[in-house]
N, C-alpha and C positions, 0 to 999 in steps of 0.2 A: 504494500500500500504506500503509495507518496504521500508526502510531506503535505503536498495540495489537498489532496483525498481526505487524510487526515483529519485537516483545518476544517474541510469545507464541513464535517461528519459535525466534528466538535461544534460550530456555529448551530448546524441543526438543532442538535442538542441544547442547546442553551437556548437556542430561541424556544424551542418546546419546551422548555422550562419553564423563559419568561412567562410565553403565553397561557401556562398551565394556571400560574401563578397569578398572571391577574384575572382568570377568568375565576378562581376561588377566591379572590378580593370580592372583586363583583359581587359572585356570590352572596356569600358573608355581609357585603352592605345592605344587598337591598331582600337580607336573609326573610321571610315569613315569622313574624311571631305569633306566638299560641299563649292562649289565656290559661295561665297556673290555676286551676278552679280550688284546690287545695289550701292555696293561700290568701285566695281574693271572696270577698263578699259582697252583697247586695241585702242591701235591708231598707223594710219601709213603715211608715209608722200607722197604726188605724188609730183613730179616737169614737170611743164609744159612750155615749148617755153625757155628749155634750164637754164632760172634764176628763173621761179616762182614757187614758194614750197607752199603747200597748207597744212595741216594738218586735217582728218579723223578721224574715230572712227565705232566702232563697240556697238552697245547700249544692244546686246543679247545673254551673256557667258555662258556657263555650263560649270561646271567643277568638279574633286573629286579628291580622294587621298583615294585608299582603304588601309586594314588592312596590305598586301605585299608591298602598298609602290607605286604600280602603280598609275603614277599623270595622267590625260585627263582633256585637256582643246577642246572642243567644240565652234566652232563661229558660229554664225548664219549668212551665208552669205548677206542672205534680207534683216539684221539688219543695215547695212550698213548706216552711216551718213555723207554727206559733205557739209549741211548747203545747199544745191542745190538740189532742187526735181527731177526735169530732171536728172541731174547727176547719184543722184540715182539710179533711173532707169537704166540709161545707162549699172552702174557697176551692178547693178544687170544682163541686162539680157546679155551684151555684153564680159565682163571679169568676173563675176562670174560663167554665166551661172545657176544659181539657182533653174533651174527647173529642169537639171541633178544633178545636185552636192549643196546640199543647205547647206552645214557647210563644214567646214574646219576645219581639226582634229588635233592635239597634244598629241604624249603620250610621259613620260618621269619616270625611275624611280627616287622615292626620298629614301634617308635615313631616314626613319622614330625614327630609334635608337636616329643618332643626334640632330632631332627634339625633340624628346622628351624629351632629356637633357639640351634644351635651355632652361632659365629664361625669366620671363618677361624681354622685352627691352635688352637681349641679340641679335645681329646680328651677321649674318655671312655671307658669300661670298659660290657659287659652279657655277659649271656648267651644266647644265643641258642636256646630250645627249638623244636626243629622235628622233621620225620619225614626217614628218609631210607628213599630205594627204589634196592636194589640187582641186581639180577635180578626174584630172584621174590618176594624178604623187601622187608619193609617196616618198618622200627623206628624208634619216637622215637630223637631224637641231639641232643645238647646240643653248644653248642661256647661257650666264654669268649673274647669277643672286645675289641679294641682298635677305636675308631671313629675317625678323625683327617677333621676337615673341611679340606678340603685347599684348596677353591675356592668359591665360593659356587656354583657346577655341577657339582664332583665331590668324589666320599668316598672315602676309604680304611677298607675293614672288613680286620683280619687277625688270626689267631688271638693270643691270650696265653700261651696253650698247648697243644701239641700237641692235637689228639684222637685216641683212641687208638680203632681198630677192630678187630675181631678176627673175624678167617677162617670159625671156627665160628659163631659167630653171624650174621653176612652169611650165612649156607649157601653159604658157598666152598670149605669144607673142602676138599671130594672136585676140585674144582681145582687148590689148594694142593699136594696130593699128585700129581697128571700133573703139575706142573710141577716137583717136587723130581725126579719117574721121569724126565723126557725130559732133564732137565739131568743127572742121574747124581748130586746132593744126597746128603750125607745128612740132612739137614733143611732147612727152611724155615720159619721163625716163624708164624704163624697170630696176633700180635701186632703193628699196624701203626700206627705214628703218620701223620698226617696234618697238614699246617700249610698255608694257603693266606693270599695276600695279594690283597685284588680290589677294583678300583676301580670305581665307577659313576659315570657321570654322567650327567647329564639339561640 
């Protein structure tokens, strides 16, 4: 083999290195995150008989953050927790309705740009506009969120402030109401704060 042959082998070689190399950069940047459901919550508050506030949770997330930036958060309606079996129940089959409609959807874009500029234990502030699908409604929903770069593989997104939903407009009313009739209420708010903490990583 000549000296030329050689060279030229070796160049191959390296340039298919390069290029190995920056296509698992690539990669790696514009990597898919996945929602830690493990470590992230979702919880919402009911008030009942006008003063009593109760606090909720949802125990079953899916969530992502593809390469464009589009973020979807996924709740599993069934997953549904208030320390009350019956209860349960109740919101599963009376205001969830979950055997039509068994998650409740979120999608929102993120800047992935900014993300990627953040430092560990850098934070920042956004808002987040996106659509939510709750049954058969579908409405834009904002939320003001807190972003903390927690790893250079995982983030923590969690709200700043509650987001506030409200029964009527979800077209949950007429469930709100079987569930104030089967509990014996006399009221139940149709005014619901919402606050979630959720972690991704990739």
């Amino acid at each position: 083999m000549t000296f030329f042959n050689s060279f030229k082998q070796l160049r191959l070689v390296t340039s298919a290195g390069l290029l190995i190399s920056a296509l698992a950069f690539t990669a790696n940047t514009h990597a898919q995150w996945q929602l830690a459901n493990d470590v992230s919550q979702l919880n919402f508050i009911s008030t009942k008989a006008t003063h009593v506030g109760e606090a909720h949770t949802f125990t079953q997330l899916q969530g992502s953050v593809n390469e464009s930036g589009l973020a979807r958060l996924s709740i599993d309606l069934s997953s549904v927790e208030t320390m009350i079996p019956i209860r349960n129940e109740r919101m599963q089959a009376m205001l969830f309705t979950t055997t039509a409609f068994p998650t409740a959807d979120f999608s929102a874009q993120v800047d992935l740009e900014n993300l990627s500029q953040m430092k560990v234990g850098d934070v920042a502030d956004a808002t987040l506009n996106g659509q939510l699908s709750f049954g058969p409604a579908t409405l834009p929903l904002s939320a003001d969120v807190r972003i903390i770069r927690l790893h250079s593989s995982s983030v923590q997104i969690q709200t700043l402030r509650p987001v506030m939903l409200n029964a009527t407009t979800l077209g949950a009313a007429v469930g709100v109401e079987k569930l104030r009739t089967a509990a014996g209420l006399p009221s139940i708010s149709h005014s619901v704060p919402v606050t979630f903490s959720l972690i991704f990583k990739k």
